[in-house]
Structures are given as C-alpha cells and as structure tokens.
N, C-alpha and C positions, 0 to 999 in steps of 0.2 A: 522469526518475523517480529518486527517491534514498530511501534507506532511514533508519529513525532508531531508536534502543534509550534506553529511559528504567530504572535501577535505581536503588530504594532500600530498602537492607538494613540488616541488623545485623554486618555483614562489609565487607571492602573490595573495590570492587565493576569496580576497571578489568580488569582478564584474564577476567571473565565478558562486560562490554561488546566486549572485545574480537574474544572469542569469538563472539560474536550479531553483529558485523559482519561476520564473514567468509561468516554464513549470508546475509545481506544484499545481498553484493556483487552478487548478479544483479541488483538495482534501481539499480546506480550503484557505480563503481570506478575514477573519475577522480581523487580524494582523498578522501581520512577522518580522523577528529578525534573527539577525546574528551576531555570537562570532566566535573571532579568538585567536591564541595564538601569543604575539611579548614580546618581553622586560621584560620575567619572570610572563608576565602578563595576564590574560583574558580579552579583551575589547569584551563589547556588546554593540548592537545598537538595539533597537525595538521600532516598531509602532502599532499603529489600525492602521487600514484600509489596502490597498491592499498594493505590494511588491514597487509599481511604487514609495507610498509615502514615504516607507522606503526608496528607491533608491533615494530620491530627499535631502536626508538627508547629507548636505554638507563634514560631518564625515566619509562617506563612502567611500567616495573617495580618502582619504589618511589614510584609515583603511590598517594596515600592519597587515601581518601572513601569513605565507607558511601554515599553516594548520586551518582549521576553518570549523562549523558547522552552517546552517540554519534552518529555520522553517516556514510554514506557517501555519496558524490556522481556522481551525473551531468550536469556543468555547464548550467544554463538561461543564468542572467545570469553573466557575467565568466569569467576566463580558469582552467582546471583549475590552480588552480595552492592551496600553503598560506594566503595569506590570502584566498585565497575562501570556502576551507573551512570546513566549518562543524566545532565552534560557533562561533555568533560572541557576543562578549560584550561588557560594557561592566564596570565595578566591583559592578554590582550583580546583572546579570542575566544568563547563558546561555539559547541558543536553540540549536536541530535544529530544520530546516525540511523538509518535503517537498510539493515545488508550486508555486503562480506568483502573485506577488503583482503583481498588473495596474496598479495606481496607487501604485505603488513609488515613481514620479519625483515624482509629488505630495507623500506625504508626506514623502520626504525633504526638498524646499525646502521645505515648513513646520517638522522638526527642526531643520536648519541654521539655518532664522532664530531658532529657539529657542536656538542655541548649540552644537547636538551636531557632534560630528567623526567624520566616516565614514574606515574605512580601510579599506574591499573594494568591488567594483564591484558586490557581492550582492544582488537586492533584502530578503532575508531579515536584512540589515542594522538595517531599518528598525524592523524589530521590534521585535527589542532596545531602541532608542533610544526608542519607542515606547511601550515597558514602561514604560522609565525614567522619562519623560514623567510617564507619569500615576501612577506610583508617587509622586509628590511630592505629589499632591493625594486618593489611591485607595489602602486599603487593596490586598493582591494578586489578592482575588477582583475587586474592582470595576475594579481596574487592565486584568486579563486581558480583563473583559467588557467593557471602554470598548473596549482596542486591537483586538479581534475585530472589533468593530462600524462601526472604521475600515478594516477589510482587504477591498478588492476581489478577487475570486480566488481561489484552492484554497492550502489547506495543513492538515497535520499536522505538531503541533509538539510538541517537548518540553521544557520549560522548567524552569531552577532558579534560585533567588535566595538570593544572601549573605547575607542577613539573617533567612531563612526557612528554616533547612538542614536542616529532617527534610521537606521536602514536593517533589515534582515537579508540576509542572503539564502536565498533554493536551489540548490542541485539537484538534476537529478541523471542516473546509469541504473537501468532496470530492475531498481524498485519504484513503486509509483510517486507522484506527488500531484499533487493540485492546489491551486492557487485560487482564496475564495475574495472578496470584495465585500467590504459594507461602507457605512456613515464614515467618514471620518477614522477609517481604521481596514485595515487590511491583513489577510490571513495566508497560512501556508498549514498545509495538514497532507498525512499521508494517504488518506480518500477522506469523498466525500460525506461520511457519517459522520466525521469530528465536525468539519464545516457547516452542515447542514442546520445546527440548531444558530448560528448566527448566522448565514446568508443564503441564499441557492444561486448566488450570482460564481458561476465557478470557471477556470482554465485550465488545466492539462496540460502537464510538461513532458515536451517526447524528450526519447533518449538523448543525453549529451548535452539537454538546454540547463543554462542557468537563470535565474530572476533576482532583480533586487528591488524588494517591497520596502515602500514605503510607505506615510499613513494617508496619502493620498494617491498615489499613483503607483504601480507599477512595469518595472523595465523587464524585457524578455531580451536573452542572448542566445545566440548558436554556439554551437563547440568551439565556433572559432574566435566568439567574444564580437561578431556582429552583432548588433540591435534588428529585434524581428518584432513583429506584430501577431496577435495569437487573440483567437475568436474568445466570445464572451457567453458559457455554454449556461441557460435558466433553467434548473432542475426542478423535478418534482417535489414539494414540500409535503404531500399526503402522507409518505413512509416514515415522516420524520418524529417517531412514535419512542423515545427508549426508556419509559418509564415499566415499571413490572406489577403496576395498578394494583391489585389486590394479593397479588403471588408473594410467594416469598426470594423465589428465586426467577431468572429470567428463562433459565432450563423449564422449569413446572411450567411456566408460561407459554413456551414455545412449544412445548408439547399437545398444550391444550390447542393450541393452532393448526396444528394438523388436519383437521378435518378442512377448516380453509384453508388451506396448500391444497389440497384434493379439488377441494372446488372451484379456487383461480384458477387453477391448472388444466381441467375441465372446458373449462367455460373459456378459456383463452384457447384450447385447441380443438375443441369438439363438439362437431355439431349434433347434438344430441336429437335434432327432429330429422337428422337426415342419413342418421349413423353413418356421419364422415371422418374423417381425420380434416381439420384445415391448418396448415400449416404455408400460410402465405408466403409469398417472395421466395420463395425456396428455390437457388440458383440456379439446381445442375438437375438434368433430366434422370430417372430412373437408370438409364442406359449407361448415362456418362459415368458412373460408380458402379463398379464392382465388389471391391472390399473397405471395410475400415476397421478404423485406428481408433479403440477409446484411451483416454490420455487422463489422470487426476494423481490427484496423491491425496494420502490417509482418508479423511469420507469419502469422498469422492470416487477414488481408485477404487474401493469397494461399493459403488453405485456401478460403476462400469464393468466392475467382473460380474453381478449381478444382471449387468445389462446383455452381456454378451451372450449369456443362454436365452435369452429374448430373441433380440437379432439372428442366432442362428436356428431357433426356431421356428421364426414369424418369416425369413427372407433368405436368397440363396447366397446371399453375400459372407466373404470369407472376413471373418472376425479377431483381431488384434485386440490384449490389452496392454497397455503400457502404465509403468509406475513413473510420473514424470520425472521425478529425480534422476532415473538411470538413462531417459529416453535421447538424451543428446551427446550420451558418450557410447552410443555402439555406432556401428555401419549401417546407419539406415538404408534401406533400397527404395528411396520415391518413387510412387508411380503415378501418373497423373490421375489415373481411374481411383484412388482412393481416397475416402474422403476423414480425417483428421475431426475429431469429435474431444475439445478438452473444453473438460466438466470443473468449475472451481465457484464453492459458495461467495467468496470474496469477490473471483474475478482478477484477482492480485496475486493469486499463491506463484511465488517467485519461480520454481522450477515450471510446473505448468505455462508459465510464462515465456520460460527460456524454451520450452518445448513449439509452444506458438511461434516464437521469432523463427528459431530454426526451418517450421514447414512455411512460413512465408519468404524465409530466404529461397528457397526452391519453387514459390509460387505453386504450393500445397491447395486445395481445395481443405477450407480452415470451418469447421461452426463451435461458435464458444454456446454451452449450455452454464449460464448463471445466473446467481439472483440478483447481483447490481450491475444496472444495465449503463451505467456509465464508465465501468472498469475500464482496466485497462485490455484486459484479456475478449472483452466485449468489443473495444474500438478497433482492435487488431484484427478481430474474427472478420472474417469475409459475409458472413451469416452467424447471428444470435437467436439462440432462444431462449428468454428469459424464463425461469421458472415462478417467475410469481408469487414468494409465497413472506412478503415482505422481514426487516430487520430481524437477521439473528443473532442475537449478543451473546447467548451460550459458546462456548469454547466447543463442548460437545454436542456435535453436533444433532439437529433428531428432523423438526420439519422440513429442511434444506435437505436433508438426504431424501426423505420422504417427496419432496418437488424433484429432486434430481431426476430417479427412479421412475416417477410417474412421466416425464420428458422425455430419457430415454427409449420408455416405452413407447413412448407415443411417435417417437420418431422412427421406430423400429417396425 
C-alpha cells in the first residue's frame, strides 16, 4: 500500500505536500518523493527512508510550483530504495502510483522496442513511458484514456505534464482516490486523512473514472472519457486530530485510547439501561442468515479468527474465516443466506476490497465493520458498522483491533 497527494494552487505548494505525506506514512514509509511543475520544468526530489528525511532535504525548501504531486511508498516491485521512489518522470510527464500493475513486464518490452529507457525496477515506470507514448499521437485526455485502457491491475494515480502546467490528472482501478476542494486550490489524495486537514469538501472516484483538477474547477470522466458530474460529500472535521500532544509516539498514544474505543463502542451499540444490543438499520432478518463469512487481512484477519469462537458460541450460525488475499482465488459456493462480514481499519485494504467487489458481483449480503466511515470498503458495504474509536496512525495496530473485536462481538 502507498499513499499519494496531488496539489494545485495559487501558492507554492511543496511544505503543504509535504505535510499531507507525513499523514500518509501509515499506507507506506519505505521512501517518499515530490515533483512540482516551475519554469517549463519538472523538478523532483526523492529519498529512502521516511518523509521527515526527505523533508531535511535542503532543496525542498526553495522547491517552486503552484502545482505538484507526492508519494510515499511501501515497496511492491524493486528495492526501497531513491530510484524506485516515486515520482517517476520522463521530460514530459510525472506519475504517483498506488497498486499493482500486473502486465508491467509486457508493456515495458513493447516501450523499449519503442525506444524508451527505464531507470527503476518500478512497474509504475511504465506509466510514464506510456503517457509519453501516446502523447505523440493523443491529445492529454485521449492520451490518459488510451494508457488506462492498457493497464492490467489496480492503481491510483496522480499525474502532471510540462507542457500542460495548470492541470493534475486522477485515476483511479481499485485503489481508492478522492478529490478534496478549497480557496483557490484544488486537491487529489489517496483518502480522506491527507485531505482533511485542508478541506472536508470531498469526491470519490469509482472504478474506471478519471479527473483533471484544476485550481478552480474540476472535471470528472468515465472509462469511456465522457464528462460526468459527481456529488460534493462535507465530512466530519471533529476526527481531524493527528498531532501525539504529549506522547512520544502515536502507538503510546493510541494505546492510551483504548479505554475510549471501549466506551464509543458501547455507547454507540448498547443500551445499557435496558441490557440491549441496538444495532439499527440492520437489513436482513435473523432467519434470512444462516452462516457467515469473516473476511480481513493481517489485524484484522486475526480480529475475525478471534471473532469466530464468539459467533459459534453466542449463535447457531455456521462460521467461515477468510484471509482476504486468498479469498478471490478459490471456488467460492454463494449462498444467499450467508452473510459476508469484512473487517478493514482503513476501509481501503486493497484485497479486502477485491473481496467486497467479488460478493457484490454475486449480490452477496455485504456488512463492512471499519473505522472510517467514508472508505471505500464502507460505501460498497450494503450495511456498516463503524467502530468508533477515531484516527490511528500507528502502523501497528492496538485500539482498532481493540474496536474491531468489541463490534464483532457485539454483532455476534
């Protein structure tokens, strides 16, 4: 997973990118990088290691461009190292990638026979060269829609071109992206915690769509490079907390939290004067479910093996666990009576994700159990139940497991 921040302002805009990386580093912090456009030109800056070293980077600080794109990284293809990192550019075009481009090795030996010269082991490489490609024969919209349309696999991308420098380009194939709004300036990030400390005016990009932002407006397209119109969603600003106030780390911190995850989680399900369970809206009658499906990967997956001696002891219901990574490559047997339960702190964890899509391609009974209620994994769910127990920026996980766990039970 890696995170990605698209800005373009009427200001110079690297120490806000900057900034929106460091909210970022829970989706990747093995290197980070940042391209801006000034003077006809793409300048890039990347490192290993976390954003703080790229920040300590003398260059950055008198880095110019009203519009620019970040990244930080969690390595898929090639080694954590600065030329892997992204962006990666060519003379004309920057990219921020997040996801897996599956027939990477393909298109690169049709690039190279073209002529182009790789210098990272990235497949996000390809991109770029990709652009480039058909930028010779494709305006930029037609250019984006061609290279999409050759992309096997997941990505969220954010892209700029030297020759085009008041505009960013957004894609998005099954990794998330959202599109935030302010003053005079317009934003692309891959959720809403990068965004949230400059606007809560936010969009959602479903699969296939692409946007070109600009620092007043932006355009939405479908796959098929129609012009579409896309609701304008005002988010809650009260979570928008990521400082570690007296702690030293954001882990100490989120630990101490714990006891309130116990308590929202409580008090959002149970009625304590009436020893009830209330769990509102809740679709499907007792009857209509038989067995289910728990669905997570790494914390998560072990919130649900956890959960499953619950459930089979609280209910007669026949009990599944799934590790989302494997769950879309065996022979599922849908049934309509079962009900599909994927657990994901983010709400974005990519496999969990492809797990979701699959049981609504079969019109699955779907409930996402997470903590941000705008995910993607949330809007997809048929029924959510959020866990409550606001921002965790730890990598490792402690009070989100601790909401998970209490959820599941409560569901059980």
């Amino acid at each position: 997973m890696c995170g990605i921040i698209g800005i373009n302002s009427n200001k110079a805009v690297s120490s806000t990118i900057i900034s929106s990386l460091k909210k970022l580093e829970y989706r990747g912090y093995d290197s980070a990088g940042i391209a801006t456009l000034s003077n006809n030109k793409i300048n890039e800056i990347k490192s290993e290691g976390r954003v703080d070293k790229l920040e300590s980077n003398s260059l950055i600080k008198n880095m110019e461009g009203t519009i620019g794109i970040g990244h930080v990284r969690w390595a898929t293809h090639g080694l954590p190292n600065s030329i892997n990192a992204h962006p990666h550019s060519s003379q004309n075009v920057s990219v921020v990638h997040n996801g897996i481009i599956e027939n990477s090795t393909q298109l690169k030996k049709f690039l190279v026979g073209k002529g182009h010269k790789f210098k990272s082991q990235t497949d996000t490489e390809v991109i770029v060269h990709l652009i480039t490609e058909n930028l010779k024969t494709e305006n930029i919209v037609n250019s984006v829609q061609k290279t999409l349309k050759s992309l096997h696999g997941s990505f969220a991308l954010g892209i700029i071109f030297r020759d085009q420098p008041d505009i960013i380009v957004g894609a998005r194939r099954g990794s998330p992206l959202a599109v935030g709004y302010g003053p005079n300036e317009n934003y692309l990030g891959s959720d809403s915690y990068a965004l949230k400390a400059m606007t809560n005016k936010i969009t959602y990009l479903n699969d296939g769509e692409f946007c070109i932002i600009k620092k007043d407006q932006v355009e939405f397209y479908s796959e098929d490079g129609i012009k579409i119109n896309k609701k304008v969603l005002e988010l809650s600003l009260k979570d928008n907390k990521y400082d570690k106030g007296d702690y030293k780390y954001f882990m100490a911190k989120e630990i101490e939290e714990q006891p309130s995850t116990l308590k929202n989680g409580i008090n959002e399900y149970i009625d304590t004067l009436n020893n009830d369970i209330n769990i509102y809206n809740f679709p499907w009658k007792s009857n209509e479910i038989s067995s289910i499906t728990l669905i997570g990967c790494g914390t998560a997956y072990h919130s649900c093996l956890l959960a499953k001696y619950w459930f089979e002891e609280l209910t007669t219901l026949d009990v599944n666990v799934d590790i989302a990574s494997e769950f879309r490559y065996r022979n599922n047997r849908f049934k309509k009576d079962n009900l599909y339960v994927f657990v994901s702190q983010s709400g974005e964890t990519a496999d969990t994700y492809a797990a979701l899509d699959l049981c609504n391609q079969n019109d699955m009974k779907t409930c996402a159990v997470v903590n941000v209620i705008e995910s993607s994994i949330a809007r997809d769910s048929k029924f959510v139940l959020p866990i409550h127990c606001g921002t965790e920026i730890g990598v490792a996980s402690t009070k989100a497991f601790l909401g998970q766990i209490l959820i599941l039970y409560i569901l059980g």
